[in-house]
C-alpha positions as CSV (number, residue, x, y, z in Angstrom):
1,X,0.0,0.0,0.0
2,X,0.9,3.7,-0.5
3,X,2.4,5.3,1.9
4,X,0.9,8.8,3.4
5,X,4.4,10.8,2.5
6,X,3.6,9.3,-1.2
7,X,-0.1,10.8,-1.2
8,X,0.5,14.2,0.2
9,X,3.3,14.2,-3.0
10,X,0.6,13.1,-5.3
11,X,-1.7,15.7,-3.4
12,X,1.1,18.5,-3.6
13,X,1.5,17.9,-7.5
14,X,-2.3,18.1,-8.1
15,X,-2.0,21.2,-6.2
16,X,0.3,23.1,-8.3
17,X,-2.3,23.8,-10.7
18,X,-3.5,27.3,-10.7
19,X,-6.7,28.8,-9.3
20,X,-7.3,30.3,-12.7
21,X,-7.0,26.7,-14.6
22,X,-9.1,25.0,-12.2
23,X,-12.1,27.5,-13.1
24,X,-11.2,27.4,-16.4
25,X,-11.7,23.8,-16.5
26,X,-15.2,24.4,-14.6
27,X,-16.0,26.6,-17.0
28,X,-15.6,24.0,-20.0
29,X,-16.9,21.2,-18.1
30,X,-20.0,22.5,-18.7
31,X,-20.0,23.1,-22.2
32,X,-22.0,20.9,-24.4
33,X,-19.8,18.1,-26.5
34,X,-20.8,17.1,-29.9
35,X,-21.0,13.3,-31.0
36,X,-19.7,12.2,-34.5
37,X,-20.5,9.3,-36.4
38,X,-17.7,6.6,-38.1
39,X,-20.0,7.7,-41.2
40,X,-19.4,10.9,-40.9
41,X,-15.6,10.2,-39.9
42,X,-14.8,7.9,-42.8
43,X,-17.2,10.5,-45.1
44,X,-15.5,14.0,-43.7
45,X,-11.8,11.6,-43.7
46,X,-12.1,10.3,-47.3
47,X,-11.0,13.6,-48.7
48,X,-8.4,14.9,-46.4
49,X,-7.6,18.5,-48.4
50,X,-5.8,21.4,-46.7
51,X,-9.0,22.9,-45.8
52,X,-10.6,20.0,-44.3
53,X,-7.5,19.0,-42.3
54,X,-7.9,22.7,-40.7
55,X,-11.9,22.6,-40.3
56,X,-11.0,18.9,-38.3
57,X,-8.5,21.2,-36.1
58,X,-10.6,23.8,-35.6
59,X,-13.4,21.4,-34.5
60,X,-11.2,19.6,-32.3
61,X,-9.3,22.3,-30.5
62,X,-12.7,23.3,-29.2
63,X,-14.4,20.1,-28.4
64,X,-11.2,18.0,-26.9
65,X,-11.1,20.7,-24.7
66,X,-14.4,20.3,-23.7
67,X,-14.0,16.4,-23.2
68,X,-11.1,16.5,-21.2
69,X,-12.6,19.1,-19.4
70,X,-16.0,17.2,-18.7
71,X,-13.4,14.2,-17.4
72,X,-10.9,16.6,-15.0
73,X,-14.0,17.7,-13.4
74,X,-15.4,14.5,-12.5
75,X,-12.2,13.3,-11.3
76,X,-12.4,15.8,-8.7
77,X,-15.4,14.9,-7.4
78,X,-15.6,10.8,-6.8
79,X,-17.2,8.9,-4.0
80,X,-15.6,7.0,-1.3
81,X,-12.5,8.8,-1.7
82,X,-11.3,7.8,-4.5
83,X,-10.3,11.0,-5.8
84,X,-7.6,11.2,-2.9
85,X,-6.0,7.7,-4.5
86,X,-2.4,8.7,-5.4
87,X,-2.9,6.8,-9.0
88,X,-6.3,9.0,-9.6
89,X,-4.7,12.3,-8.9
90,X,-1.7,11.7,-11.2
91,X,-4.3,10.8,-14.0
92,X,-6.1,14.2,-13.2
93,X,-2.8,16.2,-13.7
94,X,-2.6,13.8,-17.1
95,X,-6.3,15.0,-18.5
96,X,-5.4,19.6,-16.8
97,X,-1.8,19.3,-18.3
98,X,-4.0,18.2,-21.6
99,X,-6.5,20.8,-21.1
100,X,-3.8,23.4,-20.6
101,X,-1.9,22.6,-23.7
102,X,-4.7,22.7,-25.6
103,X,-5.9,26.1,-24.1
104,X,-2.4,27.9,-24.7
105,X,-2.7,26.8,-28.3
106,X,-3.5,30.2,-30.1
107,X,-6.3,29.5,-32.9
108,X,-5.4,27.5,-35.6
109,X,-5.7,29.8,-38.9
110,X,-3.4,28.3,-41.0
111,X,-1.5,24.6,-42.5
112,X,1.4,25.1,-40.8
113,X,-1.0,25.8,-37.3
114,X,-2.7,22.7,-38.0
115,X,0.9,20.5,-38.4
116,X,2.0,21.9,-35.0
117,X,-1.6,21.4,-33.3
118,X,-1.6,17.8,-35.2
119,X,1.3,17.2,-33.1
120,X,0.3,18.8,-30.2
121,X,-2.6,16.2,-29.4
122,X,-0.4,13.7,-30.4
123,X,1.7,14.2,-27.5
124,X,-1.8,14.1,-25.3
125,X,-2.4,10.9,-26.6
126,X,0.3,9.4,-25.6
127,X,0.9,11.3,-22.1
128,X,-2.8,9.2,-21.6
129,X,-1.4,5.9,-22.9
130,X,-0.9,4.3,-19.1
131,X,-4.8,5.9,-17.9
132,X,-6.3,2.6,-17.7
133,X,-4.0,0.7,-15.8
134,X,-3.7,4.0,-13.4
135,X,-7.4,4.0,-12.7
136,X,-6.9,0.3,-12.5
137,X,-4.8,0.7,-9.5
138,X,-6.4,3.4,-8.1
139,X,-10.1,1.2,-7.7
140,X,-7.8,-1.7,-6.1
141,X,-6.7,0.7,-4.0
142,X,-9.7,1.6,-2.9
143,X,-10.7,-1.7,-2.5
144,X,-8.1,-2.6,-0.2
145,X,-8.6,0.5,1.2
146,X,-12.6,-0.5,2.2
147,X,-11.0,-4.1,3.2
148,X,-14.0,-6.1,2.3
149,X,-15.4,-8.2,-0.1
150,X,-16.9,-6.4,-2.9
151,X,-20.0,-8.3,-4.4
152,X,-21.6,-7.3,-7.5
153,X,-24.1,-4.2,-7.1
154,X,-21.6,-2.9,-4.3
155,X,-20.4,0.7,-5.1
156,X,-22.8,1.6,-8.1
157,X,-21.1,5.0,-8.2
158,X,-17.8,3.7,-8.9
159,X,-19.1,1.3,-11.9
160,X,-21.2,4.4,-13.3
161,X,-18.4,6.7,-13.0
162,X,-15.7,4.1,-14.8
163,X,-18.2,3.3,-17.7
164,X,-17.9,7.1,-18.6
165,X,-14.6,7.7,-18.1
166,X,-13.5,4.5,-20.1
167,X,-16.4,5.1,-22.9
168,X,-14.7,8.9,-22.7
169,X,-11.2,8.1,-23.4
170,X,-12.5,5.9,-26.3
171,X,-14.2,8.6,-27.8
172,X,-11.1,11.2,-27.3
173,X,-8.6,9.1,-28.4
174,X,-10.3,7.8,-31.3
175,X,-11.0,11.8,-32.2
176,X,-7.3,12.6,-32.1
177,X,-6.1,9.2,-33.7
178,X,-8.3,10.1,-36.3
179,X,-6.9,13.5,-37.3
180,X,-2.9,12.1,-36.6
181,X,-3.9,9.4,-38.9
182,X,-4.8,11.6,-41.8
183,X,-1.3,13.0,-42.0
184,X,0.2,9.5,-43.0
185,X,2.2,10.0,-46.3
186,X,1.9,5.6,-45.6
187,X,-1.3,5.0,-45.6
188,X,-2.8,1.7,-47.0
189,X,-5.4,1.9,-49.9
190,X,-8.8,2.1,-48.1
191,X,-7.7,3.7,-44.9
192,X,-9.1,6.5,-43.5
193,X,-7.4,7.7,-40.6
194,X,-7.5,5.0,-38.5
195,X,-10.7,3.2,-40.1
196,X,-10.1,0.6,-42.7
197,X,-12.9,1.0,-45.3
198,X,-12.3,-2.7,-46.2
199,X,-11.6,-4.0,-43.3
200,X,-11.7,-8.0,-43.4
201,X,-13.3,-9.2,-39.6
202,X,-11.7,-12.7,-40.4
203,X,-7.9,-11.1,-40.5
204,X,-8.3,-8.8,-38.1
205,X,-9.8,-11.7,-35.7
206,X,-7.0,-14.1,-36.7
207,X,-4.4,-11.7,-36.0
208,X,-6.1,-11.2,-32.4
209,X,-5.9,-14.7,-32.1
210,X,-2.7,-15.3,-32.2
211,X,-1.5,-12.7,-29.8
212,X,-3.8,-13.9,-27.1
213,X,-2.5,-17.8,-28.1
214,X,1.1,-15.9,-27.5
215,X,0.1,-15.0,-24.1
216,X,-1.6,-18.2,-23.4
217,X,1.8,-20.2,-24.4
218,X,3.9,-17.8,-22.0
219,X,1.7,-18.5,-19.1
220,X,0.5,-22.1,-19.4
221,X,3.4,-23.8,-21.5
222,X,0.3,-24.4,-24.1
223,X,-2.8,-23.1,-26.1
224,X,-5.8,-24.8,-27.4
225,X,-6.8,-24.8,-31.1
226,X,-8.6,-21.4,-32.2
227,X,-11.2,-22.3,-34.9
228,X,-12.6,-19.5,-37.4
229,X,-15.7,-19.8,-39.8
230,X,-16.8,-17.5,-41.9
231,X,-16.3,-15.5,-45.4
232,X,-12.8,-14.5,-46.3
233,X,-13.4,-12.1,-48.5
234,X,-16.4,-10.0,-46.7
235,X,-15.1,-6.5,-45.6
236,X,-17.1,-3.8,-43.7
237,X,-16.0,-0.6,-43.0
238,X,-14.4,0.0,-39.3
239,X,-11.5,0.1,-36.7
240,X,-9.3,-2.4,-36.7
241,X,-7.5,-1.6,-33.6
242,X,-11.1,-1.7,-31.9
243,X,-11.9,-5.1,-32.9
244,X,-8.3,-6.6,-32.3
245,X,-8.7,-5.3,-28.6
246,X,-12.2,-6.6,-28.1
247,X,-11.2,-9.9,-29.6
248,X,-7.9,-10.0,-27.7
249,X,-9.6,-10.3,-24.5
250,X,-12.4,-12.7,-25.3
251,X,-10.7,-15.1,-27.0
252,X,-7.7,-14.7,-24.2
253,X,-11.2,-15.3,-21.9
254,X,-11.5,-18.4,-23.8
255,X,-8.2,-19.8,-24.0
256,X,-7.8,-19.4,-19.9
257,X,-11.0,-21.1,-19.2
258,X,-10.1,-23.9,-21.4
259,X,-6.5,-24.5,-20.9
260,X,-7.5,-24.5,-16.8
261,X,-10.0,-27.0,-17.0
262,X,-8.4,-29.5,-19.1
263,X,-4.8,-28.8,-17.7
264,X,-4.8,-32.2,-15.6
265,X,-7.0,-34.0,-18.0
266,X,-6.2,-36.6,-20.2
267,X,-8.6,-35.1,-23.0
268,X,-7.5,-33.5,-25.6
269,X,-8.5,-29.6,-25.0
270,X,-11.6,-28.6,-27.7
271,X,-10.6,-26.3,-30.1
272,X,-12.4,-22.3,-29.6
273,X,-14.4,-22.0,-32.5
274,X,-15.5,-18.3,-33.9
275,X,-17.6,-17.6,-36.3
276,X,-18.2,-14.3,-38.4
277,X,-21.8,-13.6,-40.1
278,X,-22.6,-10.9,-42.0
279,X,-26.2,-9.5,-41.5
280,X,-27.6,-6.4,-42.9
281,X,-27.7,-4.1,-39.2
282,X,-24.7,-6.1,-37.7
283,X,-21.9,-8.3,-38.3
284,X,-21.4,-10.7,-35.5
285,X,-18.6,-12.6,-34.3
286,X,-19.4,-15.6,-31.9
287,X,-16.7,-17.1,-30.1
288,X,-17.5,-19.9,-27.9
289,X,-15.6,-22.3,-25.6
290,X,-15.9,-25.4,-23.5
291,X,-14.3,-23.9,-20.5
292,X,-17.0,-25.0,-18.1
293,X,-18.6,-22.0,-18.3
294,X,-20.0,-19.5,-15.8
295,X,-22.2,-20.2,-12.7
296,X,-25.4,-18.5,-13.2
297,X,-24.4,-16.6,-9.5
298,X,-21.4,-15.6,-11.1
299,X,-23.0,-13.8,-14.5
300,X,-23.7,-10.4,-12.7
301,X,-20.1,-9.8,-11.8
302,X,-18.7,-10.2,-15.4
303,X,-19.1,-6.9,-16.7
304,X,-18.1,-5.0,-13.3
305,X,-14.6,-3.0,-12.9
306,X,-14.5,-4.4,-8.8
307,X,-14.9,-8.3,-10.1
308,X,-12.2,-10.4,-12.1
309,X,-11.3,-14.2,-12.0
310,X,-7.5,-13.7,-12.3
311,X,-4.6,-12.9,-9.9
312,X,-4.5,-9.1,-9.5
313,X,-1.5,-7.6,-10.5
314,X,-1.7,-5.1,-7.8
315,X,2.0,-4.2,-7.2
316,X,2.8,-4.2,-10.9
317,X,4.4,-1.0,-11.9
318,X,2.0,0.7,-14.2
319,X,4.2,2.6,-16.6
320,X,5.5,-0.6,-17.6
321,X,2.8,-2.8,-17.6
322,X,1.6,-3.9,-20.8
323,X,-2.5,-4.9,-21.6
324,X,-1.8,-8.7,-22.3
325,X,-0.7,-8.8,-18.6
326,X,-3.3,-7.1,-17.1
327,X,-6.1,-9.9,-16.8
328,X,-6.4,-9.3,-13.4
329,X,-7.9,-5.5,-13.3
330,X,-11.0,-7.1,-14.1
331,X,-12.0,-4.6,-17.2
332,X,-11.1,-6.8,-19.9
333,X,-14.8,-7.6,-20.5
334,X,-16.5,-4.2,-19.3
335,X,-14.0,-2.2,-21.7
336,X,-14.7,-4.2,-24.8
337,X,-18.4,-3.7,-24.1
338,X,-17.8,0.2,-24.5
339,X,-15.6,-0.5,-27.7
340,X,-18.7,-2.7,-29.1
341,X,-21.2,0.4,-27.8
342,X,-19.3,3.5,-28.8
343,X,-20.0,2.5,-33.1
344,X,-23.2,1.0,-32.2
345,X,-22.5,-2.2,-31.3
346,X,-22.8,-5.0,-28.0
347,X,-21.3,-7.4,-26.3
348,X,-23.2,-10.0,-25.1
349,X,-22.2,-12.9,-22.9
350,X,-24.1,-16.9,-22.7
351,X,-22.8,-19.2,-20.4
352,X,-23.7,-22.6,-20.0
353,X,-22.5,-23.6,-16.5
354,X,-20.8,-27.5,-17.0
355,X,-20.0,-26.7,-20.4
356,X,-18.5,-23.6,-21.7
357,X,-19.6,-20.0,-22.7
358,X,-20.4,-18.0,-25.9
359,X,-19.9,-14.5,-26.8
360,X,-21.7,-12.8,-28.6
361,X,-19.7,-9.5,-30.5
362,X,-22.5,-6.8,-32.2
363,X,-20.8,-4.5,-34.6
364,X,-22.7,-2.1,-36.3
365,X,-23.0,-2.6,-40.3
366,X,-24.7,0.8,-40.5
367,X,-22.2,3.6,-39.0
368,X,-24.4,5.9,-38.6
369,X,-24.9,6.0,-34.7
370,X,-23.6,9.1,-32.6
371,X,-20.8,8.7,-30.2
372,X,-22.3,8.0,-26.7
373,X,-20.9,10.6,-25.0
374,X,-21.1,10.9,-21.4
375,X,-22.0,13.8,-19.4
């Protein structure tokens, strides 16, 4: 645990902002946001002349402001005291060192504004890179903190507040990827920032596959077979990086579930089979398993931040640890859910308790749906 001398220096730091930021950020917190669509992404991105590179700045100067604002607020205001956690008050420095540098940005009026405010958010994407894992910790350390069990339905408040955070950060960082992505002189044919207008599920799912069979090897010494149905040639337009992360973690789900039950068996472990069907509102990816499943009990917990089946990694340094090691923050699950929701999409989760468990992955077909954006 924390020492105090280690909080009153996370405390000091948050501190050091000045009076003037902090209303500033007030100020903006209560500004409205404004929701885009991966239509109007991939339509607006498809023709990325000097003009519309600067109208994209211009828009986005404003509104991340806004958004990081909106979050930088909230984080000052959390139940239970989690707003005192050491690891929450250096991710609310992150997200007012963000809003700052994008407030002392003069307005963009010109190309070569638009280059250095191109790089500008850049650099607040990846000061943000480690957020997860930081509220991560923070919530354990609450947790241990409260020193008792945490059942499903305990601390509503803190499950309410991570959903919008999380489904936040998704949203900002897919706004700023977006506009960095334009600029690549590299781009593939049918890329659009970062949405791939032909993007093949079936790749993108195999790729996913393999990294989580990776991580299963590395832990367990072995992997069971992965299984994939479907059309090789159907394409839809969306993010890639999206659906590799959502994937990732179901299939890496999967493979634990398996690979524990059948560890000291003399069976053969069944293969994960995942399947890819095209409908006309949604393509859906089912990827089910014979890991024994979930008890019926245990359902409720699945898609809380307070609830995961793995070791917690706790006293991992988290600006070095990577996602494929973090199974035991329990938001594997809750976080693809927000991925699935923020185009449009769901996650949806069948278990079978004695037998294994399917999972059901929505992704919109049609594109059109607004951001959910939190308040």
């Amino acid at each position: 645990m924390l020492c105090s001398v280690e909080v009153m220096a996370a405390k000091k730091m948050s501190e050091s902002f000045s009076r003037a930021l902090i209303e500033e950020v007030q100020r903006w917190s209560e500004m409205k946001q404004t929701g885009v669509s991966l239509k109007y992404m991939m339509d607006f991105g498809s023709r990325p002349t000097q003009r519309n590179l600067l109208i994209a700045a211009q828009f986005l100067h404003k509104e991340l402001a806004i958004r990081i604002a909106h979050r930088a607020q909230e984080l000052e205001n959390l139940p239970y005291g989690l707003s005192e956690k050491p690891a929450i008050l250096k991710v609310r420095d992150w997200y007012l060192d963000s809003f700052r540098d994008l407030r002392m940005f003069s307005e963009i009026k010109d190309s070569e504004d638009e280059i250095a405010f191109t790089q500008m958010i850049n650099r607040i994407k990846v000061r943000h890179n480690n957020v997860v894992p930081a509220m991560a910790l923070g919530v354990q350390q609450l947790k241990q903190d409260l020193g008792r069990k945490i059942v499903p339905g305990d601390l509503p408040e803190i499950h309410q507040f991570l959903d919008r955070f999380y489904m936040s950060r998704i949203g900002i960082r897919m706004l700023i990827g977006q506009h960095v992505g334009l600029h690549d002189p590299n781009r593939e044919p049918g890329r659009v920032g970062q949405i791939d207008t032909r993007m093949s599920p079936l790749k993108v799912a195999r790729n996913a596959i393999d990294d989580a069979r990776v991580i299963c090897m590395r832990e367990y010494g072995s992997a069971p077979e992965v299984e994939v149905f479907g059309d090789p040639d159907f394409t839809f337009p969306y993010v890639p990086s999206h659906l590799h992360l959502m994937v990732f973690e179901l299939v890496k789900n999967s493979l634990r579930a398996v690979e524990e039950r059948f560890m000291n068996s003399d069976k053969v472990a069944p293969p994960i089979r995942i399947i890819v069907a095209d409908g006309i509102e949604d393509v859906t990816i089912k990827i089910s398993d014979e890991g024994g499943g979930i008890p019926r009990s245990g359902l409720p917990k699945i898609f809380t931040y307070l609830y995961s089946t793995a070791r917690s990694p706790l006293e991992e340094d988290m600006n070095t640890t990577s996602g494929a090691t973090m199974a035991g923050y329990g938001y594997g699950l809750p976080i693809s859910r927000l991925y699935a929701r923020y185009f449009g999409g769901d996650l949806q989760i069948i278990s079978m308790e004695g037998y294994g468990t399917d999972a059901y992955l929505h992704l919109s077909r049609l594109g059109d749906s607004q951001e959910p954006l939190p308040d």
